[in-house]
C-alpha positions in Angstrom: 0.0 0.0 0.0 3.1 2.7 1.1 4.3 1.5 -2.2 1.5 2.5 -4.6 1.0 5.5 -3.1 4.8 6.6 -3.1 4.1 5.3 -7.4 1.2 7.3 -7.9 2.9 10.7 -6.0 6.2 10.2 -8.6 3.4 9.9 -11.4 1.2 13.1 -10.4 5.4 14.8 -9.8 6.1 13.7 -13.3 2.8 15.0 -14.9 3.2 18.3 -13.4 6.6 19.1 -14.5 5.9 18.0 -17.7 2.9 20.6 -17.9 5.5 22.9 -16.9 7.1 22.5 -19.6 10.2 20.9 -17.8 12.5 18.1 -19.9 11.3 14.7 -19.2 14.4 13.5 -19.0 15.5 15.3 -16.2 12.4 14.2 -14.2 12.8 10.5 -14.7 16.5 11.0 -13.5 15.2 12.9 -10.8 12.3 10.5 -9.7 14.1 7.2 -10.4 15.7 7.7 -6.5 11.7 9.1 -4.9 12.4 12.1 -4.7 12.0 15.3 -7.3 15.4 17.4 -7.8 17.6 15.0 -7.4 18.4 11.0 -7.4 18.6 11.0 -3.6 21.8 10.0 -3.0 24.0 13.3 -2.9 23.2 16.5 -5.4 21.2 17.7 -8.3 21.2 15.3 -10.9 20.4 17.6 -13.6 23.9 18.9 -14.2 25.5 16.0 -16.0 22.3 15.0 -17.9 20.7 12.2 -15.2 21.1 8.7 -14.9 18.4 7.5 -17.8 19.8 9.8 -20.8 23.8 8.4 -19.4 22.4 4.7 -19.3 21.0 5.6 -23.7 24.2 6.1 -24.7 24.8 2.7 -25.6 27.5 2.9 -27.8 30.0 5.0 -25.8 32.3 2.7 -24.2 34.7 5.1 -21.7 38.3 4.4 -20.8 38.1 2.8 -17.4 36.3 0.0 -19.3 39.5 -1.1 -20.1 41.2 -0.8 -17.1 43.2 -3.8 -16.1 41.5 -6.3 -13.4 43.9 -7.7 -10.7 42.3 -10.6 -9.9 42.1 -11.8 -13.9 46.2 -11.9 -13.5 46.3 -14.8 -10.8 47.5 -17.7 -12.1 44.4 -20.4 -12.5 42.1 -18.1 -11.2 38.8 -17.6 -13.1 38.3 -14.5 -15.2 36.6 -11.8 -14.2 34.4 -9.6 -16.9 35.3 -6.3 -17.9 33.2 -3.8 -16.6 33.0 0.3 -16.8 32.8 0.7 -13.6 36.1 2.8 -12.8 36.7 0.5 -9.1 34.9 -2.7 -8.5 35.4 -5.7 -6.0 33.7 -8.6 -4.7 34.7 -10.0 -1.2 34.0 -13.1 0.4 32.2 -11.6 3.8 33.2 -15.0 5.7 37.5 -15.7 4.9 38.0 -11.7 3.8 39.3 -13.4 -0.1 39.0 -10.4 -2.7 37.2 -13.3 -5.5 37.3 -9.8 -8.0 39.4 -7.0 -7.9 39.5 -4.0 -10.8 41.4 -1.1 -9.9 40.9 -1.8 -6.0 42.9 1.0 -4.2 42.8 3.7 -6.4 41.8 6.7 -4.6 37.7 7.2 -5.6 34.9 9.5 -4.0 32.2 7.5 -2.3 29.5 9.9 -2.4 26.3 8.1 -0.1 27.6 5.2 0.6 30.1 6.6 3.1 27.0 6.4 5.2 27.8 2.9 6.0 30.5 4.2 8.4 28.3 6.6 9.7 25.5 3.7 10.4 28.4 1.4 11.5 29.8 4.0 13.9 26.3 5.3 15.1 25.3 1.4 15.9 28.8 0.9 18.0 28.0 4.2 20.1 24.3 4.4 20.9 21.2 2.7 21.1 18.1 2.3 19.3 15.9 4.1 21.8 18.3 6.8 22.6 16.0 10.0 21.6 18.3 12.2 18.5 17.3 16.1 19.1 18.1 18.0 16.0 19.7 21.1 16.0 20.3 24.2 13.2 23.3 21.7 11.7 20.8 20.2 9.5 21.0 22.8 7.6 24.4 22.8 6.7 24.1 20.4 3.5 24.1 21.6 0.3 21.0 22.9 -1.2 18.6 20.5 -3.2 20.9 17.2 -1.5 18.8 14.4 -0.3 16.9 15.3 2.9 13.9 14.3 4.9 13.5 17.9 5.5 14.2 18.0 9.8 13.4 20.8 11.3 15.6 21.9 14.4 14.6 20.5 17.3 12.4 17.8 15.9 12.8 14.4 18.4 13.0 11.0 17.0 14.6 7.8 18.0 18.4 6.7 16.7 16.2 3.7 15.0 13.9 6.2 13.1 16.9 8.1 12.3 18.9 5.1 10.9 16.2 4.2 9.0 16.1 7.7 7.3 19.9 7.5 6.9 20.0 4.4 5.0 16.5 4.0 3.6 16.4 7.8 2.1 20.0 8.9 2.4 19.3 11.7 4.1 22.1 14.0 4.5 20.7 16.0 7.4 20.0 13.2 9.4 23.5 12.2 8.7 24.4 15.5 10.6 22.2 15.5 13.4 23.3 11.4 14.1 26.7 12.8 14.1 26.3 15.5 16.3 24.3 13.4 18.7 26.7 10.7 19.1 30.4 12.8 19.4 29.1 15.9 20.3 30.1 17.8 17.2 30.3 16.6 13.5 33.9 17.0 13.1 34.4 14.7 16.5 32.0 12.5 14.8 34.5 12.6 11.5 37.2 11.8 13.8 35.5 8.3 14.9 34.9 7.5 11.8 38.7 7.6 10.6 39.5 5.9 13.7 37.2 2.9 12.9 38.7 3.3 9.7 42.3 2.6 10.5 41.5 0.2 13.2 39.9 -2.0 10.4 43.0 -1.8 8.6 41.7 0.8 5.0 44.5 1.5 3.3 43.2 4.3 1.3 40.0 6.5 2.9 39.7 9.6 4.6 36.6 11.1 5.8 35.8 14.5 5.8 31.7 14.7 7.1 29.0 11.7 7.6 26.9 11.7 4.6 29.6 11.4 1.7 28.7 14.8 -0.4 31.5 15.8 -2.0 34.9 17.0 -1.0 38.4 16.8 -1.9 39.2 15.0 1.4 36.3 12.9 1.2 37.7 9.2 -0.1 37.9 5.7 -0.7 38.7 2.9 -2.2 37.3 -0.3 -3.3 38.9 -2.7 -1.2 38.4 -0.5 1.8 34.9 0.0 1.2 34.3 -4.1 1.2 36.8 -4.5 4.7 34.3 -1.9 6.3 30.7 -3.2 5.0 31.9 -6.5 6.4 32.4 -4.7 9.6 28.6 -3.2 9.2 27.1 -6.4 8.2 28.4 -8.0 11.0 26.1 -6.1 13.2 22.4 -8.1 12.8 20.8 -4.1 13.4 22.6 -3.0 10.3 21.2 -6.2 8.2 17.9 -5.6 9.2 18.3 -2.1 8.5 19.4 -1.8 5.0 17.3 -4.8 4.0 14.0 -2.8 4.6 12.3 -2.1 1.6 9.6 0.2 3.3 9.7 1.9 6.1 7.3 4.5 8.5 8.8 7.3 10.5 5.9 8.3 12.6 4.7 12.0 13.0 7.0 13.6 15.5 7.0 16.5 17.6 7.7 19.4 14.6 6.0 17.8 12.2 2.3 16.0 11.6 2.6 13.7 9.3 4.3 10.2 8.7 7.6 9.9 6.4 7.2 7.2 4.2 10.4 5.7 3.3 11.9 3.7 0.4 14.6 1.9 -0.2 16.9 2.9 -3.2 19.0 -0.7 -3.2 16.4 -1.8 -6.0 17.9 -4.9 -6.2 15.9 -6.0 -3.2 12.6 -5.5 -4.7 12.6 -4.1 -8.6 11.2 -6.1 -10.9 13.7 -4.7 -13.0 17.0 -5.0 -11.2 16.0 -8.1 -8.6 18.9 -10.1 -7.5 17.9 -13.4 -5.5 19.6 -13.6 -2.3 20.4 -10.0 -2.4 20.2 -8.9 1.4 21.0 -4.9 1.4 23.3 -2.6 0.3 23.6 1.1 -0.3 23.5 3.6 -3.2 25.4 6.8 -4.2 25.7 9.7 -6.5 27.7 13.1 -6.5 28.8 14.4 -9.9 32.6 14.1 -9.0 32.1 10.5 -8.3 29.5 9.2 -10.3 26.5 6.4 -9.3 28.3 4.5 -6.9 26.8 1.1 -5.0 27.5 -1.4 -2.2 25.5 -4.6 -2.1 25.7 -7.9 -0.4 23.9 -10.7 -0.9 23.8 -14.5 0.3 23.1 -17.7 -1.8 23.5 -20.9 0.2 26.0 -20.2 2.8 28.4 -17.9 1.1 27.8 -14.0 1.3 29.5 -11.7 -1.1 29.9 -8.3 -0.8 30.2 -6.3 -4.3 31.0 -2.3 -4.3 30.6 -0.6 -7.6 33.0 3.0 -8.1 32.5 5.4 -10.5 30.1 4.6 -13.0 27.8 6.5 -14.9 24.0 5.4 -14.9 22.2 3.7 -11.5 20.9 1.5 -13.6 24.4 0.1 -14.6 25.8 -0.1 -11.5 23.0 -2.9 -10.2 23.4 -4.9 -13.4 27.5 -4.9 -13.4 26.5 -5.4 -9.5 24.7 -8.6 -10.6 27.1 -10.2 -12.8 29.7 -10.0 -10.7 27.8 -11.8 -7.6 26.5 -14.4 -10.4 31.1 -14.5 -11.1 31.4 -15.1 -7.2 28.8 -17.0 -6.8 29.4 -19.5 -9.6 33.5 -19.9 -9.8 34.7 -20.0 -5.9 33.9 -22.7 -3.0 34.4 -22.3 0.9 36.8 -24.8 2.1 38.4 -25.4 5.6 42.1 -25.9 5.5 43.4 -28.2 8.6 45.9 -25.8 10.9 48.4 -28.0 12.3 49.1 -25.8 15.7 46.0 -26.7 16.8 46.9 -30.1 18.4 50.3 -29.4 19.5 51.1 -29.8 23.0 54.0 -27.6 24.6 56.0 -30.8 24.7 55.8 -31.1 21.2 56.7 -27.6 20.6 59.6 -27.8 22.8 60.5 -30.9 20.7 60.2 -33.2 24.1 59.2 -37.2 23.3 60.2 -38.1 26.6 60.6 -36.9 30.5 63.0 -39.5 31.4 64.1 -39.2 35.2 64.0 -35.2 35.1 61.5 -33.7 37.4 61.7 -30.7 35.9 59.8 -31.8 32.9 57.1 -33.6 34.6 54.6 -30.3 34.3 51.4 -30.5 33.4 51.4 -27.6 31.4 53.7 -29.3 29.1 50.4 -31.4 28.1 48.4 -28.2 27.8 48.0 -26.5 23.6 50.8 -24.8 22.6 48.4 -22.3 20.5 45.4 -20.8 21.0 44.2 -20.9 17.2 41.1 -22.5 15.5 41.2 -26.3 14.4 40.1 -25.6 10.7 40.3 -22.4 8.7 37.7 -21.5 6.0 39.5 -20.4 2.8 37.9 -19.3 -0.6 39.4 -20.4 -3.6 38.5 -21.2 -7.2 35.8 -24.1 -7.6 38.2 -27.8 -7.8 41.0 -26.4 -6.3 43.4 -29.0 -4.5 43.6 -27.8 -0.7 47.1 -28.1 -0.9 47.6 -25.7 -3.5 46.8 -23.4 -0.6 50.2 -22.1 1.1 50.4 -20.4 4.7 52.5 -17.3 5.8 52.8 -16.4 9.9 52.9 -12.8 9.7 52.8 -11.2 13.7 50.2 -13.2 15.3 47.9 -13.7 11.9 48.1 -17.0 9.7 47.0 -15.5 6.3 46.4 -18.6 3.8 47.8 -17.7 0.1 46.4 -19.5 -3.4 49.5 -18.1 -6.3 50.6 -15.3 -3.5 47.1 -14.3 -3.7 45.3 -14.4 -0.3 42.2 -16.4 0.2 41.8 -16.8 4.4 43.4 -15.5 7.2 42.4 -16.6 11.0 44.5 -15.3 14.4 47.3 -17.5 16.1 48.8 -16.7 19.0 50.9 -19.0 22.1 49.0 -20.0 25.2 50.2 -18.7 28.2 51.6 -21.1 30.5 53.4 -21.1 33.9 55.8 -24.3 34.9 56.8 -26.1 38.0 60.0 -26.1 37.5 62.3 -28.3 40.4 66.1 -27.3 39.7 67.4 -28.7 42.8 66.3 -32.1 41.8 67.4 -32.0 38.1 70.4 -30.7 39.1 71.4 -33.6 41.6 70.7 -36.3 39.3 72.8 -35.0 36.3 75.7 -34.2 39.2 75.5 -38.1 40.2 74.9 -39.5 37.2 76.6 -37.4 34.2 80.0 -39.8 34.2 78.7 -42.7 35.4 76.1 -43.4 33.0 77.0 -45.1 29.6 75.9 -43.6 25.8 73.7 -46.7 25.0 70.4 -46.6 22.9 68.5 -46.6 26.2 70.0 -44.3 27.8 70.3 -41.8 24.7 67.0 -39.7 25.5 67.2 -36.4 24.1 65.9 -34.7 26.6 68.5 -36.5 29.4 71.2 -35.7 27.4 70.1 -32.1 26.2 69.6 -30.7 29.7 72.7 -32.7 31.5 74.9 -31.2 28.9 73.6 -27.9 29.7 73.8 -28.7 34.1 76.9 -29.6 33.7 78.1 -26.4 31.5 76.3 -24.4 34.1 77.8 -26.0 36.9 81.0 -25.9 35.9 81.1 -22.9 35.1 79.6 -21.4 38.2 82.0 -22.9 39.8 84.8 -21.5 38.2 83.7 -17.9 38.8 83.3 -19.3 42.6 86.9 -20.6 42.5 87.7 -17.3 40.5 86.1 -14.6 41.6 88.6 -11.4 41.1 89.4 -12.8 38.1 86.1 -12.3 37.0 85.3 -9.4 38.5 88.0 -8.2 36.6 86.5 -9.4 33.3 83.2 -7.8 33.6 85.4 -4.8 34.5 87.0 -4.9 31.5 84.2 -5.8 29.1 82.4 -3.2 30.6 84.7 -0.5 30.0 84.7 -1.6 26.2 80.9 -2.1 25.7 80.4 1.0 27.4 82.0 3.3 25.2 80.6 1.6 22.0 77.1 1.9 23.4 78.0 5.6 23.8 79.2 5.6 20.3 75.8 3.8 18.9 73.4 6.3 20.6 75.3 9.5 19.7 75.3 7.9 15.9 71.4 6.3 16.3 71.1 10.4 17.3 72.5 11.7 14.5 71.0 9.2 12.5 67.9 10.3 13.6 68.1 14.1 13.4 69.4 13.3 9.8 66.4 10.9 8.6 64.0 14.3 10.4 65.7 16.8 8.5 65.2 14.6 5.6 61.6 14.5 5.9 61.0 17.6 6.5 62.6 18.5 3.6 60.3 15.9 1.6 57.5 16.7 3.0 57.8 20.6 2.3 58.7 19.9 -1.5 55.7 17.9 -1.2 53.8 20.3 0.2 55.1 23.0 -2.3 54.7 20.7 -4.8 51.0 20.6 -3.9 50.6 24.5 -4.2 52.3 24.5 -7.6 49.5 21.6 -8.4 46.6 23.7 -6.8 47.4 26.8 -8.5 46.7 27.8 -12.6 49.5 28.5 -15.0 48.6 32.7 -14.8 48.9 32.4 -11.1 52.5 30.7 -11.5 53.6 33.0 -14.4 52.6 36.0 -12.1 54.9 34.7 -8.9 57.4 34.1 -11.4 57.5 38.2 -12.8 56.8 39.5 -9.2 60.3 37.5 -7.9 62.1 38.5 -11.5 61.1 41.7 -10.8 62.1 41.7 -6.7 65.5 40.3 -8.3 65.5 43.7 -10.5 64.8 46.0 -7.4 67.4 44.4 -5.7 70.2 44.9 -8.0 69.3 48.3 -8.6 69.2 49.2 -4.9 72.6 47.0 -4.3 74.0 49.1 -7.5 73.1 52.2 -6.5 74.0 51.9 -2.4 78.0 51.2 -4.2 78.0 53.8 -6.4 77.4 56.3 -3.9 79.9 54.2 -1.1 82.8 55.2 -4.1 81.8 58.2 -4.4 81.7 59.1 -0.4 84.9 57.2 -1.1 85.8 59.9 -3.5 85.1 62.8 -1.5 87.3 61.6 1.5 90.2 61.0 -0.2 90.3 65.0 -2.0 89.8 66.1 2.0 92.6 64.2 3.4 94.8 65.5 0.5 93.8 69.3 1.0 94.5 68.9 4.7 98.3 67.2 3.7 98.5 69.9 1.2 97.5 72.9 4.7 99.8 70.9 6.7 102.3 71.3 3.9 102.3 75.0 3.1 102.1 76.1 7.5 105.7 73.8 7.6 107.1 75.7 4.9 108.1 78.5 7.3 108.4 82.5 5.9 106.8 83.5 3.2 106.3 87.0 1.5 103.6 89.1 2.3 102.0 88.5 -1.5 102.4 85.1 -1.3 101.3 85.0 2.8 98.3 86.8 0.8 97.5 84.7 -1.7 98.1 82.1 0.6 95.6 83.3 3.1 93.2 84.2 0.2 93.5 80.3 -1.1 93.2 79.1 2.4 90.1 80.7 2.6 89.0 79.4 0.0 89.9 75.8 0.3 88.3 75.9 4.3 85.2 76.9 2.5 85.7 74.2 -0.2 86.8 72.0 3.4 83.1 73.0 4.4 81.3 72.1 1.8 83.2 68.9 1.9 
């Protein structure tokens, strides 16, 4: 019933516009989503033509159809088809096995399904029946994005509001979830990144919880499938984004019911159904294209899919299908045997027998070595041998390979374990009994010999510091004084090292970061920092030129004073003179103190 009438309101929408005189195109892009301006997912569609007239261009086939598909270059492994979506991959939600993989890391923008995070993250920090009390921030979304239209401080529960975030993508509900659950947005952001890196994405960033577009604001394939097999872990998120329909009651700022519908058509279209297809969430900005995450179960193997980057909604759920019919059809679930999972600490240690030695009568020694599962589930191609599988340790993870491609991965660690350990005892016996007892077969236990060769080491040599002790004390002396200066030596050169590999990256990461500006800015705005610094270089030179023309000639007029004044000093040695010349003298004098003067 919600479902015809949400039909017949697109079809009285559509005949009004069209009386308007309003493309029809742009309303069936518009109205493909529910709603009227847009395809409910991020902003206007209008600009880039909508989703039906992109999906009628048939013949155009765009470059990132041909992009190369990881997967298709592991030896035996079935071969994926080419697609146009720009990223793809398909991930086995059970072992973590990538079964597809087309351009899986590259940097993309998510647009709406980053809203998986922000479902994933709300679910992990509140509760359903924790009341959500909207303030002004829903109004910071761009105008004509996917909304429900709250009004602030309109109540509703976190369920209601999850609904409206995955059901209708509604970008300021994605806000006001946010601000509820961190206290801010940006604080909400900063969970989201952290849940990010603790899941182990190589390749997002988030920048605000409903995915509209920003240069910060991205993804990747892969990372998109590690964190919606976080989300689907969570039986509220299933049930969630498997609703087709959905009621928000009338709340306190507004008297009606919201009737919701889910945009993941390939839960109910006729057109785009996919048996077994469980949830999933759609996207659109125009820097990133239609966008789609879907998972879906057929017997007991669920696949997630994620679509990046493609042009048309419609396309994205029918690549979406033939790639779950790929997964689906080529790979099997099997459990590979790990052989930890049975070994005692005895056989670990290598021990096969106890002999007479107390020491190694603990229980513990009976106890697992490992804590790890018995069998791990691995996904490989369908009639793969199990021993075509290899196994890598790597920390305290066992990740299973098929051609250096991995396919399973489960945790191992050691088990704790704390011996009884009686040395007096061991140590009498192998004192008594170390020369006396012949090297036959039966008395040729490892273990007897192993640990009386090392007693008897120990002893003795225990008892030659005992016998020697200056002499020792004199060699730890001595070794000290050498080790100490060469641990000296290795921390002023680990120092140096250090302050040399910082001053390296700072210098890479400011010719990085200047690199960046020269990337960010336009070819006029480079051109015109180049003339203003030729043109500083010009000022300069003229300023330097003209400061040391007039030093010489300051120069200049020092040198003609100190030679009148030796030429004064000259004429008062002379002695007599005549009256004319005393005269002429006095009249040149005269002159040359006023010439002096000026000087």
């Amino acid at each position: 019933m919600k479902k015809s009438k949400i039909r017949i309101l697109s079809l009285v929408i559509l005949v009004s516009v069209l009386l308007a005189g309003v493309p029809a195109g742009y309303v069936m892009a518009s109205a493909q989503d529910g709603e009227t301006v847009h395809d409910g997912d991020g902003q206007t569609d209008g600009q880039d033509g909508g989703e039906e007239s992109a999906e009628e261009e048939t013949e155009y086939i765009p470059e990132s159809y041909y992009l190369p598909i990881e997967s298709n270059k592991i030896k035996g492994w079935p071969q994926g088809k080419q697609i146009e979506a720009e990223a793809a991959a398909v991930m086995d939600a059970s072992t973590g096995a990538f079964l597809y993989s087309k351009n899986a890391e590259a940097k993309e923008y998510p647009a709406s399904i980053t809203k998986i995070m922000t479902a994933l993250v709300a679910l992990e920090n509140s509760s359903l029946d924790e009341e959500v009390t909207y303030s002004e921030i829903v109004f910071n979304i761009e105008f004509g994005s996917s909304h429900l239209g709250i009004q602030p401080g309109e109540k509703m529960t976190m369920e209601d509001a999850l609904y409206g975030l995955m059901l209708e993508s509604a970008n300021d509900i994605a806000m006001g979830i946010a601000e509820h659950v961190a206290g801010s947005v940006d604080g909400f952001v900063q969970m989201m990144n952290d849940k990010a890196a603790q899941l182990g994405c190589v390749n997002t960033h988030f920048a605000n919880p409903h995915g509209l577009f920003d240069e910060q604001h991205y993804t990747c394939a892969r990372d998109m499938a590690i964190i919606t097999q976080a989300a689907i872990a969570n039986p509220t998120f299933c049930k969630i984004t498997g609703t087709v329909e959905y009621t928000i009651e009338k709340t306190n700022k507004v008297d009606e019911n919201r009737y919701l519908l889910n945009h993941q058509k390939m839960l109910y279209d006729d057109e785009f159904k996919y048996d077994g297809c469980l949830g999933g969430k759609t996207g659109f900005v125009t820097e990133s294209l239609n966008t789609l995450v879907t998972f879906a179960q057929k017997d007991d193997k669920k696949l997630i899919c994620i679509i990046l980057k493609v042009n048309g909604s419609g396309k994205t759920f029918t690549e979406t299908a033939d790639l779950l019919d790929y997964g689906f059809t080529n790979f099997i679930n099997k459990d590979v045997k790990n052989p930890e999972a049975n070994m005692s600490r005895a056989e670990l240690m290598g021990i096969c027998s106890f002999g007479k030695m107390g020491m190694m009568t603990d229980e513990e020694l009976k106890k697992p070595a490992f804590i790890v599962n018995e069998n791990t589930e691995v996904t490989v191609p369908a009639g793969t041998d199990p021993s075509a599988v290899k196994r890598k340790i790597e920390g305290q993870q066992a990740v299973y390979m098929y051609e250096n491609w991995p396919v399973g991965e489960d945790q191992i660690s050691l088990a704790p374990a704390a011996f009884n350990v009686s040395l007096p005892k061991a140590s009498e016996t192998y004192l008594k009994y170390q020369d006396r007892v012949p090297q036959t077969e039966e008395s040729e236990g490892f273990i007897d010999n192993a640990v009386g060769t090392v007693q008897s080491v120990w002893n003795r040599f225990w008892g030659w510091i005992y016998d020697n002790d200056l002499l020792a004390a004199l060699i730890v002396l001595i070794l000290l004084l050498v080790l100490i200066p060469i641990l000296v030596i290795g921390i002023v050169r680990n120092h140096n090292s250090q302050k040399i590999r910082k001053q390296r990256q700072r210098e890479k990461e400011e010719r990085i970061k200047r690199e960046e500006e020269i990337d960010r800015k336009s070819t006029l705005e480079i051109e015109a920092e180049l003339r203003a610094e030729i043109e500083a270089d010009r000022l300069r030179r003229e300023e330097e030129a003209a400061r040391m023309m007039e030093e010489e000639k300051e120069e200049k007029e020092i040198e003609e004073a100190e030679k009148f004044i030796e030429q004064r000093e000259a004429i008062e040695e002379a002695g007599s003179v005549n009256v004319k010349d005393v005269g002429q003298v006095t009249a040149e004098g005269g002159q040359d103190e006023e010439e002096e003067e000026q000087v």
